[in-house]
N, C-alpha and C positions, 0 to 999 in steps of 0.2 A: 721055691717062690721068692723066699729074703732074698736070693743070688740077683734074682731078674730085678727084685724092686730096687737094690741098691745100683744096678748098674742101669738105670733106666734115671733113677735121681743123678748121679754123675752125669750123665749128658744133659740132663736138663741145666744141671748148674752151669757146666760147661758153656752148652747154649746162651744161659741169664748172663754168664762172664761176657761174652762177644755183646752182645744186647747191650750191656751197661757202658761199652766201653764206645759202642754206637751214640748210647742216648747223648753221653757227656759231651759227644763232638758235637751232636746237634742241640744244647742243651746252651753250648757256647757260641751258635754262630745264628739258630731261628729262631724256638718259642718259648714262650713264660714255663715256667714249672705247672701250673695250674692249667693251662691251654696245653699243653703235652699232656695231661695226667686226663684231659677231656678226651682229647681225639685216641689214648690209649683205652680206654673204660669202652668208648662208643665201638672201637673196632672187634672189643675183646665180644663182643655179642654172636661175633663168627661162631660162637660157638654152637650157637644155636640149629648149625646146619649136622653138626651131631646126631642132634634130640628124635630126628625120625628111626635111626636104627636101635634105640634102645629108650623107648616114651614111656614116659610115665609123669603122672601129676604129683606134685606137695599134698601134703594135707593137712592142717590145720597147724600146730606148732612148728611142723616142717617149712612150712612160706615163709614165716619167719626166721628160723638158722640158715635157709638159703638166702635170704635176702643181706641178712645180717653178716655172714662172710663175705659177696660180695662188695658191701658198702665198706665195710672194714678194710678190704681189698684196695679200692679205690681211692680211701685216703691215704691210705699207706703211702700210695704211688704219689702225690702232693706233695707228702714231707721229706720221701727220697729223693724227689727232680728237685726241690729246692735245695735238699743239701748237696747234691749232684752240679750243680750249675754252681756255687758257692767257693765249693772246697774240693781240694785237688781227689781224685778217684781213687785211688791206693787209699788212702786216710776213711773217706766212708763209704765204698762195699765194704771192708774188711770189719768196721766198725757195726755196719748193719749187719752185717753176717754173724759177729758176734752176739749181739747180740741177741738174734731172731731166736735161738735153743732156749738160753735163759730166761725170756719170759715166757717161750712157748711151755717151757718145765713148770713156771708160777701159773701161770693162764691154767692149764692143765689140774694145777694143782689145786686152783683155787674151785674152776668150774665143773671140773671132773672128780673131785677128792682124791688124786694121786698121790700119794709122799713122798717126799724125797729121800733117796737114801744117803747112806754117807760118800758111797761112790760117785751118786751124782751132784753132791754140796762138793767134794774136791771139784768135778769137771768145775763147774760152774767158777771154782776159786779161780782154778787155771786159765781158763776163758777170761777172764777180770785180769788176770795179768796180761795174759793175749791184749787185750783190747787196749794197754797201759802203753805195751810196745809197738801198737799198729798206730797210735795216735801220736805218737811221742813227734814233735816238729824241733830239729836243730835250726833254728831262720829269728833273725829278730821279729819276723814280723808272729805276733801273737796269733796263737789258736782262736776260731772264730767257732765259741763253743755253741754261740746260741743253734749256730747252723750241723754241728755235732747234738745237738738235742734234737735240732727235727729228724736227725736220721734214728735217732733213739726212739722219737715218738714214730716213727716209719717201721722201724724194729718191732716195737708191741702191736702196732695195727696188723704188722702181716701175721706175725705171730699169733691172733687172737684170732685171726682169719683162717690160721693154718687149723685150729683146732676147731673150729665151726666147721670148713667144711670135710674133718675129718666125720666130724657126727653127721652129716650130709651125707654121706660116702655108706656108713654105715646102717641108714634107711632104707636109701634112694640107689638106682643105680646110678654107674658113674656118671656116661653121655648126658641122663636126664636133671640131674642132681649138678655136673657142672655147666649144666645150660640156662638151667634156672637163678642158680646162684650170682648169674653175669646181671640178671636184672638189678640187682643191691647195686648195683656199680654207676646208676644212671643216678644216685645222691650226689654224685659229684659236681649234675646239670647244672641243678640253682647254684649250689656253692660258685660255681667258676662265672655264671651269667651274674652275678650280684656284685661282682667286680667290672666296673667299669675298664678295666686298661685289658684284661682279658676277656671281656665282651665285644671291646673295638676289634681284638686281634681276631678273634674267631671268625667275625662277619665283616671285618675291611678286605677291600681288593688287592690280592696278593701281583706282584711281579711272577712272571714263571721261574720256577724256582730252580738251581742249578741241578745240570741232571746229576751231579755227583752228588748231591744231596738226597735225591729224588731215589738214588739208590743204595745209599745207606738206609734210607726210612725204610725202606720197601723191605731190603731185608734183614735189618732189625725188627722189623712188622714179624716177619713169616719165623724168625729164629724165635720171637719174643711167644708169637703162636705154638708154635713146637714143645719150645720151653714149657710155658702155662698147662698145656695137656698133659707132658709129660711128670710136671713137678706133683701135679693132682693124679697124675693112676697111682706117684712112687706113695703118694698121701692114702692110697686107697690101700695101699698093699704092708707098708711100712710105718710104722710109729710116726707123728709131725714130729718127734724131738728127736728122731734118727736122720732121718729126711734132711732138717732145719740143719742138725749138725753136719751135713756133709756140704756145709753152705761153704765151707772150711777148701772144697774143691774151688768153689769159683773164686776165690779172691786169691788165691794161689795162681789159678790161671791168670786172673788180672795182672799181677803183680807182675808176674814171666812174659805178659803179651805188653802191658806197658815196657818194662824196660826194652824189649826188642823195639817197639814203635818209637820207641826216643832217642834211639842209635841212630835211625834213619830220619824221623820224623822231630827235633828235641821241639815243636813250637805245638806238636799236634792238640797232646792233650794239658798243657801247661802245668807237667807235673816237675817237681823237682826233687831229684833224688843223690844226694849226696851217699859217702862211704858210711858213714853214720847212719845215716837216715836208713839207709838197706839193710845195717846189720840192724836196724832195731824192727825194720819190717819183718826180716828175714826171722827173728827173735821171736817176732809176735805170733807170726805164721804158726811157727811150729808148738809155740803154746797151744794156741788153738786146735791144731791137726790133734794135738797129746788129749785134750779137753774134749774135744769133739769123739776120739777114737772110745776116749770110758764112755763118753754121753751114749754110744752107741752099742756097747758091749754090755754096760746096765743099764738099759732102758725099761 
């Protein structure tokens, strides 16, 4: 059963790598991070067409951890698209990736009474180094940390999420328990409507939109679906901090599918990658993979 859930979260990361690499083109060419993080929260309710072959109701503290993953969820998604539209994409997936285990390990730790052992205070060391070399920029132009913090505060959201709805999982069956938990996610409503510039953008008259746009959303929509189901059974079957650390796959994938896109494409996703700059990604990567591999060996 570990065999299937680990190879069931690798396609899912997989998946989230193609997604992310989606969003960041449209993230630079149509919507606000707030008004993307709305029309992703409202579509994510698909889930709902689950909930008839395996129903079941919350009940009482349960409404609550369901709701409360998916709202956690949903912000999460805010402070990713904003760091996403910001800063270049190799710099924060990899940064949120890193992230996501580490606190999923403290969240865990603190709401769960988990300990840490020594095996996993090194991952954690090595990860911190990872994250040293993923961020490291050679450019005069300075790191723009505030927007390196929202991915940070993006990191604990999903992470705190990842651990709520593992206790979801653990009550509730899966279908019923992540179709319920997609309601938490409609906190985002007010938050985005109490902004005027993304209130105009939701409900002003759009031009029709380019179909090569129209077909990246569509299937970044259906990869990002796939993903989402699949990232929650690997949640249902495997530890969040085995899961979270195999986040370790998708920005590897990133990395590998950016530099191919910038041979053919160098204006696509306005990333810049120097000889430096790759060996310190290249550096960081494998901190991580090292990090990630104990996080998953002693979990």
């Amino acid at each position: 059963m570990a065999f299937i859930g680990f190879f069931i979260a690798i396609l899912a990361q997989i998946l989230n790598g193609t997604v992310s690499i989606f969003d960041k083109f449209l993230l630079q060419k149509t919507l606000r991070p707030t008004t993307f993080a709305f029309w992703i929260s409202l579509t994510s309710l698909g889930a709902f067409v689950l909930l008839p072959f395996d129903f079941a109701m919350p009940t009482g503290e349960q409404w609550f951890i369901n709701l409360a993953a998916g709202a956690t969820f949903s912000l999460a998604l805010v402070f990713m698209y904003e760091a996403l539209q910001k800063e270049e994409l190799t710099r924060v997936v990899p940064t949120l990736g890193t992230l996501i285990p580490i606190f999923t390990l403290l969240v865990a730790n603190f709401f769960l009474g988990e300990t840490l052992s020594q095996s996993q205070i090194l991952a954690v060391f090595i990860l911190i180094v990872g994250i040293i070399f993923l961020t490291y920029r050679h450019s005069p132009k300075p790191s723009n940390w505030l927007v390196l913090g929202s991915a940070a505060l993006s990191a604990f959201g999903f992470a705190l999420s990842s651990v709520l709805i593992k206790e979801v999982f653990l009550e509730q069956p899966f279908a019923a328990g992540l179709a319920w938990s997609r309601l938490g996610g409609l906190v985002i409503i007010p938050i985005v409507l109490a902004n005027k510039e993304s209130r105009e953008e939701i409900f002003r008259k759009r031009e029709i939109p380019k179909k090569g746009n129209v077909i990246i959303f569509s299937l970044g929509r259906i990869f990002s679906g796939a993903g989402f189901i699949l990232i929650n059974l690997a949640y249902a079957i495997l530890s969040p901090a085995v899961v979270n650390a195999l986040q370790s796959v998708q920005y590897a994938f990133i990395f590998l599918a950016t530099l191919f896109l910038r041979r053919f494409w160098p204006n696509l996703l306005n990333e810049k990658i120097s000889r430096r700059l790759m060996a310190a990604r290249i550096t960081g990567i494998i901190a991580v993979i090292i990090g990630s591999i104990i996080l998953g060996i002693y979990e």
